[in-house]
N, C-alpha and C positions, 0 to 999 in steps of 0.2 A: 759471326759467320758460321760457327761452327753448331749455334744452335739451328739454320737454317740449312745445315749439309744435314744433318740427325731428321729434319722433318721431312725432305724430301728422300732420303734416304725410308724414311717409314713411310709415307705417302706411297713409294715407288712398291714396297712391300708389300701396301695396301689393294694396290692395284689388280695384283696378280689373281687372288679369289674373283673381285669384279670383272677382269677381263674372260674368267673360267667361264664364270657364268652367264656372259655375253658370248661364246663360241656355244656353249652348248644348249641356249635355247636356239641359237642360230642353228645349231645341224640338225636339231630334232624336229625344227621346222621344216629343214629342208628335205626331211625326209620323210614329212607327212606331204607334201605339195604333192597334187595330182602329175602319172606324168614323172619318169626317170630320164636320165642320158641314154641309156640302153634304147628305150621306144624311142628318143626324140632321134637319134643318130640313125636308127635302124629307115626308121620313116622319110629322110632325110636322103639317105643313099637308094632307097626304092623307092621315090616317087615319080622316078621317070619309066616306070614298068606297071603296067596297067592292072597285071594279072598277077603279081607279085601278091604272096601272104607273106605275113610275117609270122611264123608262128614259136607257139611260148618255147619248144628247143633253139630259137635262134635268141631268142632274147635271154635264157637263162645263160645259154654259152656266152651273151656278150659281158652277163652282170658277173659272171665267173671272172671275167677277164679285165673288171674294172675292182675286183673285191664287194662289187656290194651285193655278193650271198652271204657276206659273214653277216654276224647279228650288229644291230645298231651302236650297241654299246662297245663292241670291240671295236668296229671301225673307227667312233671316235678315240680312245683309248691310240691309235694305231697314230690317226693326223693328231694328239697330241705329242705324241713321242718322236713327229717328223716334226713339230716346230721347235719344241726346244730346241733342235740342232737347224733352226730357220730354213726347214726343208718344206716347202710346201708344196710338193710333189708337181707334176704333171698336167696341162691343161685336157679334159677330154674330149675338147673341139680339135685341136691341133698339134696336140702332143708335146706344144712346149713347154720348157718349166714355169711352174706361174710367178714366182719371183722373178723373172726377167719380163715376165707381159706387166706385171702389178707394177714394175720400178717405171716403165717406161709409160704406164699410167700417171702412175704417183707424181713424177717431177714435174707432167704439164698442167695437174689439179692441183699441187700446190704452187704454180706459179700464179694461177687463175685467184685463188684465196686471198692466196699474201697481200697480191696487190689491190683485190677488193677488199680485205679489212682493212687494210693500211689508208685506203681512201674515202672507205667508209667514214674511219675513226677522224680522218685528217679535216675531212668539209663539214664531218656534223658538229661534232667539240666547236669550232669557230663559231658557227652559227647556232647554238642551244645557247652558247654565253650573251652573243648578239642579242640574241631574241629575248631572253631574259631579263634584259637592260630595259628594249622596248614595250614589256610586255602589256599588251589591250588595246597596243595602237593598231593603224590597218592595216601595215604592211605585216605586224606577226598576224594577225588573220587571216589575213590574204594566206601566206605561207604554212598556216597552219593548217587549212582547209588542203592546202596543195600536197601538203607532205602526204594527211591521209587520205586524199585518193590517190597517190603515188604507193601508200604503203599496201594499197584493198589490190594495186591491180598484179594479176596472175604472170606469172615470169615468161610461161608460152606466150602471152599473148603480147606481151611486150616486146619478146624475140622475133615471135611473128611482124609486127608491126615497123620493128629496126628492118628486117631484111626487106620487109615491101616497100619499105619509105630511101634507107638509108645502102641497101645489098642488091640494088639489080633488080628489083621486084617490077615496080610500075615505074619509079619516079628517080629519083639517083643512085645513079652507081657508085660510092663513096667507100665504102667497106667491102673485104673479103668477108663471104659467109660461109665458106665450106672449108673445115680444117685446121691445124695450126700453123702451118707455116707454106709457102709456097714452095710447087713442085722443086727440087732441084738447088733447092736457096739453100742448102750447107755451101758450097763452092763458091758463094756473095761472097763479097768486102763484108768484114764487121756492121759497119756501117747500115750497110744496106738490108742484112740480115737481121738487126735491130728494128728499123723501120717496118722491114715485111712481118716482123712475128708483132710488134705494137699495131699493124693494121688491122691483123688477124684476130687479136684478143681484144680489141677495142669494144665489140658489139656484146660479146660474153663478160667482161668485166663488168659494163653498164646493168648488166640482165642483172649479175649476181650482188651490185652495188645499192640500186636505188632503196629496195626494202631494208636493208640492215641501215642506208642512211637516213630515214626518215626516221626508224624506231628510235635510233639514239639520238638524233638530233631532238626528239621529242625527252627523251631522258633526261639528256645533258639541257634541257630548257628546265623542265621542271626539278630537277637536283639544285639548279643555279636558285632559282625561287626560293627552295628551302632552305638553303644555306644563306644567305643575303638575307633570311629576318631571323636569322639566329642573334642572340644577345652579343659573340663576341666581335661581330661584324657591325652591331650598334657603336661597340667602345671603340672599335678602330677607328671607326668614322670620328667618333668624337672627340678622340686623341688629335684630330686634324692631317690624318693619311690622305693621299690623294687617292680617286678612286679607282683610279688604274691597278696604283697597291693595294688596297683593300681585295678588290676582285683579284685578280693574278696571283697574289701573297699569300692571301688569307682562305677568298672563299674558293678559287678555282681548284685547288689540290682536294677537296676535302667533295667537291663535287663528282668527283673524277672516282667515286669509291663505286657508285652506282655503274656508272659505266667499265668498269675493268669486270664488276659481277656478270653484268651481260655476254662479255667477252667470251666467257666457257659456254655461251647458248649461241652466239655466233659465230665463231667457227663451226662446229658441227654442223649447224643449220645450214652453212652455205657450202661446205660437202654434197649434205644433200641435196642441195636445190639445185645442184652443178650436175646432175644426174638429165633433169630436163634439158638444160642449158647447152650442156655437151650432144645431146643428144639431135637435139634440132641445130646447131652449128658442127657437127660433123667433128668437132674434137677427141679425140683417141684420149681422153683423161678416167681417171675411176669411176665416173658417175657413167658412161657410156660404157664402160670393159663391163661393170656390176651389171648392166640392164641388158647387154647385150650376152651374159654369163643365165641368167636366170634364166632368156627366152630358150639356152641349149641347154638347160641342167648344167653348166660344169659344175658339180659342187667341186671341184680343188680351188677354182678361179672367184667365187660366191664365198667360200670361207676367208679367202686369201683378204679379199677388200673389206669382208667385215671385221677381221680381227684388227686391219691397217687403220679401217676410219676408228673402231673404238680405241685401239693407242692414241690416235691424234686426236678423239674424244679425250679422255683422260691427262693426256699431255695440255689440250689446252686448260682446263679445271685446275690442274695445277699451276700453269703460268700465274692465271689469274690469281691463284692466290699466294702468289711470289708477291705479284705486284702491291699487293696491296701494303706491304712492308716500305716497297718504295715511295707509295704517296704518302702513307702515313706513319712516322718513323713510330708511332708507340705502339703500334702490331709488333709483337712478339712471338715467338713460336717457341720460345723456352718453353712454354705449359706443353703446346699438343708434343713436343719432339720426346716427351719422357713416354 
């Protein structure tokens, strides 16, 4: 244990250059995009005046008043030196602090995740071992054709198709499509309030599940493959293990390495894909604050979520290679921890 406190311990050390250098092509980006807060705001409060200019003394006094006359490289320098003390200043939409907009982001996109990896990993693992067993009959064909045109089709267009089929569109009314939870529904019974936020995430879980469960179920098929004609799943067999042991005992832990590697490519990816998904179901989560942050310039609120999704970039990368200790005890981390 103590060689695995030393690795994450340098890992986490590791981190901090990468994380550097992911805020700061982030802000140099943001500060090439066509188009400031200053013009987007100004335009914003004058567009109901017909004869209205804007002219460049009103936009220099606003950029004075946001800091962005100083030069680029102080300003970063400046939100470096408000994060370390996890100060991420001020939204320019609204004025409020963006650690209270990003927290109340954060908790309903990671609830959205969790339980799309959690179900991703839980339905495909069963069924890639399944398929495995049967494989060249015509129910894995069957299934196998279905998974990838499950896995080609576009997330829009699948949310699109839930709310017209499944939200009120032409044909049933089955699911909430707008929001996370219904109006007024803190003052429910437990109970009730469970129910009403499981209605609500129902159609956005499916959105952000189907693709990550078809990739791995396809993974966890062909991992099982390779494993099962390795030579020491010959000797089990013919030591007279039953096959249930063989598979579970032998080849299913050692299958399971391929899919934990995925894991640091699936979380992030379903961050981002939650950006669409929120967006067309009306969820206040990070993928909607970020795209609704970009159409107003805030860069405070735009820095804020991308330095958040690359921690839980990096925090998943390193999960996964936690895990990998747990399925296979001869992972060692005495070498990398020196």
């Amino acid at each position: 244990m103590a060689d695995v406190g030393r690795y994450v311990i340098k890992r986490c050390l590791l981190t901090i250059p990468t994380l550097f250098g992911i805020t700061l092509v982030t802000f140099v980006v943001l500060q090439l995009a066509p188009g400031g807060p200053a013009e987007i705001r100004l335009q914003a409060a004058l567009s109901g005046q017909r004869e209205a200019r804007v002219t460049e003394e009103i936009i220099e006094q606003t950029r004075r008043l946001y800091g962005l006359d100083r030069p680029i490289h102080e300003r970063y320098l400046r939100w470096v030196a408000r994060i370390v003390r996890l100060d991420f200043g001020e939204s320019y939409k609204d004025h409020r602090p963006v650690i209270e907009k990003v927290w109340e982001a954060l908790k309903v996109t990671l609830v959205l995740n969790v339980i799309a990896i959690v179900a991703s990993y839980v339905l495909s693992i069963p069924w890639g071992v399944y398929s495995s067993r049967i494989a060249g009959s015509l129910v894995d064909q069957v299934v196998t054709v279905a998974l990838f045109i499950l896995y080609s089709l576009p997330s829009f267009w699948v949310a699109t198709m839930m709310i017209l089929f499944l939200g009120g569109g032409e044909f049933l009314d089955v699911f909430p499509t707008y929001g996370f939870r219904s109006y007024g529904s803190e003052a429910w019974p437990l109970a009730r309030q469970l129910w009403d936020l499981s209605s609500h995430i129902f159609l956005p879980v499916v959105c952000l599940t189907y693709g990550s469960l078809a990739l791995l179920s396809r993974y966890a098929r062909v991992a099982m493959l390779e494993v099962v004609g390795q030579d020491y799943i010959r000797t089990a067999r013919a030591k007279g293990l039953g096959e249930g042991s063989v598979i579970f005992k032998h080849a299913f832990r050692n299958a399971l390495i391929p899919l934990i590697t995925l894991f640091a490519n699936v979380f992030p990816a379903l961050i981002g894909g939650s950006v669409i998904v929120e967006t067309i179901f009306s969820i206040p989560g990070m993928g909607k604050l970020g795209f609704d942050s970009v159409l107003a310039r805030d860069y405070p609120v735009i820095m804020a979520v991308a330095t958040i999704s690359a921690v839980l970039t990096l925090v998943g990368i390193l999960v996964s290679d936690l895990l990998y200790m747990v399925v296979d005890p001869r992972v060692s981390f005495e070498g990398q921890s020196r």
